[in-house]
Wavefront OBJ file of the C-alpha trace (Angstrom):
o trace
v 0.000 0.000 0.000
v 1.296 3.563 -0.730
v 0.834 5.932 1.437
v 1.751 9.927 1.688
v 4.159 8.611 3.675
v 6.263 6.060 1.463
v 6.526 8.436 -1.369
v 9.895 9.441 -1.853
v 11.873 11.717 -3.597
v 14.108 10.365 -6.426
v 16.641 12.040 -8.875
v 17.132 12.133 -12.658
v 20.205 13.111 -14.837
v 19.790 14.148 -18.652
v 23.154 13.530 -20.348
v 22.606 15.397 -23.838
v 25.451 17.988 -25.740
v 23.209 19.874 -27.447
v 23.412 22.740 -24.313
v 19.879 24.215 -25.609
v 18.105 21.143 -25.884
v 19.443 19.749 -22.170
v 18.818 22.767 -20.121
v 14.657 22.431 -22.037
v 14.478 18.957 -21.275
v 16.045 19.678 -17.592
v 13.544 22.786 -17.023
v 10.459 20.667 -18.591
v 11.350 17.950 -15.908
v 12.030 19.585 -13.136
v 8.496 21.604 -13.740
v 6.681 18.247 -14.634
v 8.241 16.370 -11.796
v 8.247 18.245 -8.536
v 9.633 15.935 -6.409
v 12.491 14.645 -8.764
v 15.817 16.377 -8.332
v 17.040 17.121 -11.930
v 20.683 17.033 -12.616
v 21.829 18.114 -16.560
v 25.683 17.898 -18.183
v 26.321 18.168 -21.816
v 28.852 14.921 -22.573
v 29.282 11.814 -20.654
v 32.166 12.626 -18.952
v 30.374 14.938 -17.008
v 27.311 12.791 -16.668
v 29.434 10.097 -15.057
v 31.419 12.747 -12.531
v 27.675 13.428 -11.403
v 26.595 10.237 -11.241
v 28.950 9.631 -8.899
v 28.583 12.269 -7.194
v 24.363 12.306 -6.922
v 23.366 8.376 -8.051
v 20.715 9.659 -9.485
v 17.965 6.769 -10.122
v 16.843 7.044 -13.600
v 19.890 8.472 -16.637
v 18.461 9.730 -19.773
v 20.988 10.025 -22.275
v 21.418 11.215 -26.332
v 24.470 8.191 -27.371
v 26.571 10.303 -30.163
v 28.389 12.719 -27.897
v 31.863 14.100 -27.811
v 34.432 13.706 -24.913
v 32.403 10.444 -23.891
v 29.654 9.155 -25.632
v 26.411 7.834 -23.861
v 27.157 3.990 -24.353
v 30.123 4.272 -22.645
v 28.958 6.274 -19.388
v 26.226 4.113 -18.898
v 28.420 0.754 -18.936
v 30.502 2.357 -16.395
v 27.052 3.686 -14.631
v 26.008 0.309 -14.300
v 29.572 -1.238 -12.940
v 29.088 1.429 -10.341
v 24.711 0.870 -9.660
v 23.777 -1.861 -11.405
v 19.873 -1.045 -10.999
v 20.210 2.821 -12.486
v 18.007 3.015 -15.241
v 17.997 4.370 -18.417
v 16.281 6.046 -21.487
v 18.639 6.404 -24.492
v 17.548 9.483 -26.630
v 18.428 8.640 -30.521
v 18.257 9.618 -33.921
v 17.501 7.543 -36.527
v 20.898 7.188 -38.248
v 21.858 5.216 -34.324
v 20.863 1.709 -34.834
v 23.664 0.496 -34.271
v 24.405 2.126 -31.420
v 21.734 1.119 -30.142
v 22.006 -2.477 -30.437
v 25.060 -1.853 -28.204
v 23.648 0.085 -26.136
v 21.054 -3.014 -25.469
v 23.676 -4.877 -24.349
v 24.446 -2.933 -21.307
v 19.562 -2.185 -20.698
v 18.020 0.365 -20.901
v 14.213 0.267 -20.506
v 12.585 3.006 -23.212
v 14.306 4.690 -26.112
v 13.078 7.930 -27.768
v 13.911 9.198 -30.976
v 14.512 12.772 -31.559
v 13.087 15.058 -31.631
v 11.728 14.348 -28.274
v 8.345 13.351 -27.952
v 7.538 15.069 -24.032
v 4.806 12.520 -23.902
v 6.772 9.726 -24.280
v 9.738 10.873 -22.292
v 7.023 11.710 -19.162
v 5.948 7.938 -19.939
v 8.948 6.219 -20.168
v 10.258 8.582 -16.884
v 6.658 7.111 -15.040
v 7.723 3.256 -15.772
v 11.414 3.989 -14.487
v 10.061 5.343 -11.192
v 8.079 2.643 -10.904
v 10.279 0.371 -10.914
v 12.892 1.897 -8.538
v 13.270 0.662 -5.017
v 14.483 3.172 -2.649
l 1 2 3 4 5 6 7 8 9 10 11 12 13 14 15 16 17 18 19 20 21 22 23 24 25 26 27 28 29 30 31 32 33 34 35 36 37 38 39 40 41 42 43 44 45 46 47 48 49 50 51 52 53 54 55 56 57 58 59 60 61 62 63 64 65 66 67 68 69 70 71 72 73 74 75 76 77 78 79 80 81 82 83 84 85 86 87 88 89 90 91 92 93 94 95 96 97 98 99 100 101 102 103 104 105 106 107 108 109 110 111 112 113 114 115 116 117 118 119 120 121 122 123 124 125 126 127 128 129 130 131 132
């Protein structure tokens, strides 16, 4: 049973390197999920130094991005929290990234442009699943 109570708060962390399109997706979130902390870097370097920092609960992530692309954050991701999950952002032309990407789970992928919709759906099943 869920109660007032048992409801917790829970963190996100949108790993994109198109700056504009991050800090929109952050904002959106942060507005459309009150009690989520939203954390935002532009490569995966960063996105791992935060990870580490926050272990945030759910990573949403574009693949294709310089410095340290979103395949290889999220490996080490899950080496460090095996249970964070993910939604991979894509474009079309990353089907084969995303086939690797499988490899490692993720549990929604949207193409670009984003579909809010969608990403507020797939967001909903991640918390769902998470056990705090």
């Amino acid at each position: 049973m869920v109660t007032e109570q048992s409801i917790v708060s829970y963190s996100l962390l949108v790993v994109e390197d198109d700056t504009m399109v991050c800090l929109s997706i952050g904002c959106i979130l942060a507005r459309k999920f009150p009690d989520a902390t939203v954390y935002t870097a532009e490569n995966g370097q960063i996105g791992l130094e935060i990870f580490k920092e926050h272990s945030p609960e759910i990573v949403i992530t574009d693949i294709n991005m310089p410095v340290m692309d979103g395949i290889e954050m999220a490996g080490k991701i899950k080496s460090i929290k095996a249970d964070t999950k993910f939604i991979v952002l894509t474009g079309y032309s990353d089907k084969n990234y995303l086939e690797r990407f499988s490899e490692i789970g993720f549990e929604d992928y949207i193409v670009k442009p984003v579909d809010l919709g969608k990403l507020f759906a797939a967001i909903e099943k991640c918390r769902a699943k998470i056990t705090l």
